[in-house]
N, C-alpha and C positions, 0 to 999 in steps of 0.2 A: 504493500500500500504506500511505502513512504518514497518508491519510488517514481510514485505519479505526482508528489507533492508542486513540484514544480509546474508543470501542465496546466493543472486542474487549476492553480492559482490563475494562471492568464488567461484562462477563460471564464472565471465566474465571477469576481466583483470588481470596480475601484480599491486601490489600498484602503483605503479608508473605512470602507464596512467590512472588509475581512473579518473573520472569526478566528479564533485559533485552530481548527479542521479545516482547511479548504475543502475539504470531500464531505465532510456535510455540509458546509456553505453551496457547494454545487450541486447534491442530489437536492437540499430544501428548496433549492432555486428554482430548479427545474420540475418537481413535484407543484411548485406554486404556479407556474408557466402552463403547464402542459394538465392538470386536474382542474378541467373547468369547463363549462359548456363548449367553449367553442372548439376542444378535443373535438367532440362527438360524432360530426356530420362526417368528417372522414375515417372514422376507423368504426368498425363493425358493431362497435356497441350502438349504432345508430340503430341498428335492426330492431331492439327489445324495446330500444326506447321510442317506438312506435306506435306503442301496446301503453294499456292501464290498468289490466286484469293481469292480477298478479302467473297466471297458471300460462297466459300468451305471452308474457314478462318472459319465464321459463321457458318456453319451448321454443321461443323465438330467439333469445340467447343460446342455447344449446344449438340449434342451426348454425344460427352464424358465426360462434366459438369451432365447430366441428370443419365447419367450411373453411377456417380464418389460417390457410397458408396458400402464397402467392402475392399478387397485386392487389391491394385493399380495394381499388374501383369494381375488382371484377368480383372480391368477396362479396363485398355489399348487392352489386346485382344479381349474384348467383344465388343469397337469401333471401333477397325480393322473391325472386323468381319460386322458389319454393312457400314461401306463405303464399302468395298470389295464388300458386296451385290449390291453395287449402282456403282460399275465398277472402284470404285474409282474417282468420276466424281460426289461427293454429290448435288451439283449444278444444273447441266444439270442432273440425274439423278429427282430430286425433281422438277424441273421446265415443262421438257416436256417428263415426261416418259406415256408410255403408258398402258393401262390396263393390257396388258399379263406383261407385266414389274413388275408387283408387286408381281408377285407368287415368286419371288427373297427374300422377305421380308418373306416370310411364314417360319416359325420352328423357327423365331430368338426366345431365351429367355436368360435372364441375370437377377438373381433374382425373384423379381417381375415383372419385366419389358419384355413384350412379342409381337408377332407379330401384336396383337391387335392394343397395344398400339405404334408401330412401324409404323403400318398402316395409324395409323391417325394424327402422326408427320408429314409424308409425306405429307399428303393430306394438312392439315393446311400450310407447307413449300411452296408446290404450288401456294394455295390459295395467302399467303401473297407478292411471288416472281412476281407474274401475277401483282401484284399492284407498286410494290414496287422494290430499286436496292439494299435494304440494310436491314438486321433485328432490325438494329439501332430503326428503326421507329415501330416497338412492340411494344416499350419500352417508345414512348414517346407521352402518353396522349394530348389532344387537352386542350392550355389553356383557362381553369377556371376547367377543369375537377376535380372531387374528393375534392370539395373545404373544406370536411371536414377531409380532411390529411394532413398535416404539410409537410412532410421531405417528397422530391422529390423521392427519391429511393423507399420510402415505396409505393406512387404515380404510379412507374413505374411498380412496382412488382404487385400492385394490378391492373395497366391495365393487362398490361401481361396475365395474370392469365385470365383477363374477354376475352381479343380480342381470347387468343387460344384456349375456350374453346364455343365460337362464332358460329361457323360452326354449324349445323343444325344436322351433326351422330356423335358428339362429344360424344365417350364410357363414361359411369359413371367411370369405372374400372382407365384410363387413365388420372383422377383428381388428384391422390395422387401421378403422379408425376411430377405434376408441381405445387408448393410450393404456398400459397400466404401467404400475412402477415394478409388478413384478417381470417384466421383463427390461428391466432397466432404463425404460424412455422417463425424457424429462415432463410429457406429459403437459406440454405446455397451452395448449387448448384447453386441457381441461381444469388448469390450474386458473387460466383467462378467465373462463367461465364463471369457476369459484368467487374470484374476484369481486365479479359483476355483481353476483348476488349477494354475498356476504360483508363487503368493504360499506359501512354509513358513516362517511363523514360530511354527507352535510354538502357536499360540493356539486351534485347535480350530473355524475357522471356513474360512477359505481352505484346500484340500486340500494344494495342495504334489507333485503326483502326476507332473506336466511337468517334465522337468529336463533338456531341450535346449534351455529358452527361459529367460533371466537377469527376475529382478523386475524390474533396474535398465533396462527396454529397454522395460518395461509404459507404457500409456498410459492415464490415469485415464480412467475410462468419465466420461461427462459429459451431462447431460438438460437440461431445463430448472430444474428446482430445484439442482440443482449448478452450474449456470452461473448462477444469482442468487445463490448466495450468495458464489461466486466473486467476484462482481462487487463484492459489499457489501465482502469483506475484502481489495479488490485484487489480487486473485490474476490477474483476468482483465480484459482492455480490450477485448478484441475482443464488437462488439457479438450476431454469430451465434453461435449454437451450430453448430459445424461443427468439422470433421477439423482447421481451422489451430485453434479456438480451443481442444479439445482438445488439440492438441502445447501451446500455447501456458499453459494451465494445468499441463500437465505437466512443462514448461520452470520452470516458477513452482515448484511441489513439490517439483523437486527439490535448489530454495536451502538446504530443509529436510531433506532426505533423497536422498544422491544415489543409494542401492542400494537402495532400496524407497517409490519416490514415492505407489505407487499405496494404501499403506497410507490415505495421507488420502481416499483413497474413501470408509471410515467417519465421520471427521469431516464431512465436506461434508455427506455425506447424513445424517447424521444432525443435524445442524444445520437442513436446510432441510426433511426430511419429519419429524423427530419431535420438533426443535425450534422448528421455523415460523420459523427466524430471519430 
């Protein structure tokens, strides 16, 4: 870390409000910059935030977190493009649609990601809504579950991962994308996701909607641009982008903030996509 000292100073304040960290003077900078409405309209989380029913909140987030690698113009159109198919009503679409109702889904494709795999989001979204008022509860194992996992989030991601994947025609194809940590991905879609729903501070970006899961338990969703800039400001040593080097920046984060690490999600990113730092 103390080898970024230098750096990090000329590009974040005048001498004169310098702090004695320049690396928190730079992540709080850039968390203040970049955590604010006018973030929204370009990055994915415009999707949910089109919605006011919390349950469209959720399915519509979960889209456009599951879509959200590539060009962010093309993410954003490629989640229009699937709630559009669902009438815009992801909700009541997922909950009581009917068989002929699905031929709507057919020809989607985004990448990898296809009507296959679009199919059997659907059918699992049902599945879990039929039980359930909230997708919160995906997310959160029965206690003693997993008891040879430490960290809660890792916990959730590894339910996750088992309950949607549960269903009885669950595609082989439709595995790789929904992340888990037991196979050592950093998982950072679905850490995005987390994010969105669990971070309330009040700024009008993060929903704040989950509140059986603590911020302080989050795990900064991390890419390849977040992991280089990681790297540049010493946050991170680990040479992979993977599940340890995500704990392990989030271990770094939270020197700076021990009950809301994952707020420097905006700083990172916004430093390595909109700053090129």
């Amino acid at each position: 870390m103390r080898q970024s000292v230098n750096r990090i100073e000329s590009i974040t304040m005048p001498p004169a409000k310098r702090i004695k960290n320049p690396l928190a003077t730079l992540l709080e900078e850039r968390v203040r910059r970049y955590n604010q409405p006018s973030f929204i309209s370009a990055d994915p989380i415009c999707i949910p935030h089109a919605y006011t029913l919390q349950q469209d909140i959720e399915i519509a987030g979960l889209f456009a977190a599951i879509l959200a690698w590539g060009n962010r113009t093309t993410i954003i159109a490629k989640s229009r493009e699937i709630l559009h198919r669902m009438d815009n009503a992801p909700y009541d679409f997922c909950k009581n649609h009917q068989p002929a109702d699905l031929q709507a889904m057919l020809g989607f494709k985004h990448r990898t990601f296809n009507d296959t795999d679009l199919l059997y989001f659907v059918h699992f979204l049902q599945h879990h809504y039929q039980q359930h008022n909230s997708l919160e509860t995906a997310f959160l194992p029965k206690s003693g579950a997993y008891p040879e996992i430490s960290h809660p989030t890792e916990k959730r991601l590894t339910h996750f991962h088992r309950y949607f994947f549960s269903l009885e025609d669950a595609p082989n194809r439709t595995r790789k994308h929904i992340a888990t940590p037991e196979k050592g991905s950093a998982c950072k879609r679905l850490n995005m996701f987390l994010r969105w729903m669990v971070r309330n501070d009040k700024k009008g970006v993060d929903f704040g909607i989950w509140k059986k899961i603590s911020p302080a338990d989050l795990i900064c969703p991390i890419d390849l641009h977040v992991a280089r800039v990681a790297r540049k400001l010493g946050l991170l040593q680990r040479t992979s982008t993977d599940w340890q080097a995500a704990m392990e920046l989030t271990a770094e984060l939270k020197v700076f903030d021990q009950q809301d690490p994952v707020k420097y999600d905006f700083a990172l990113f916004g430093l390595g996509v909109i700053e090129k730092f």
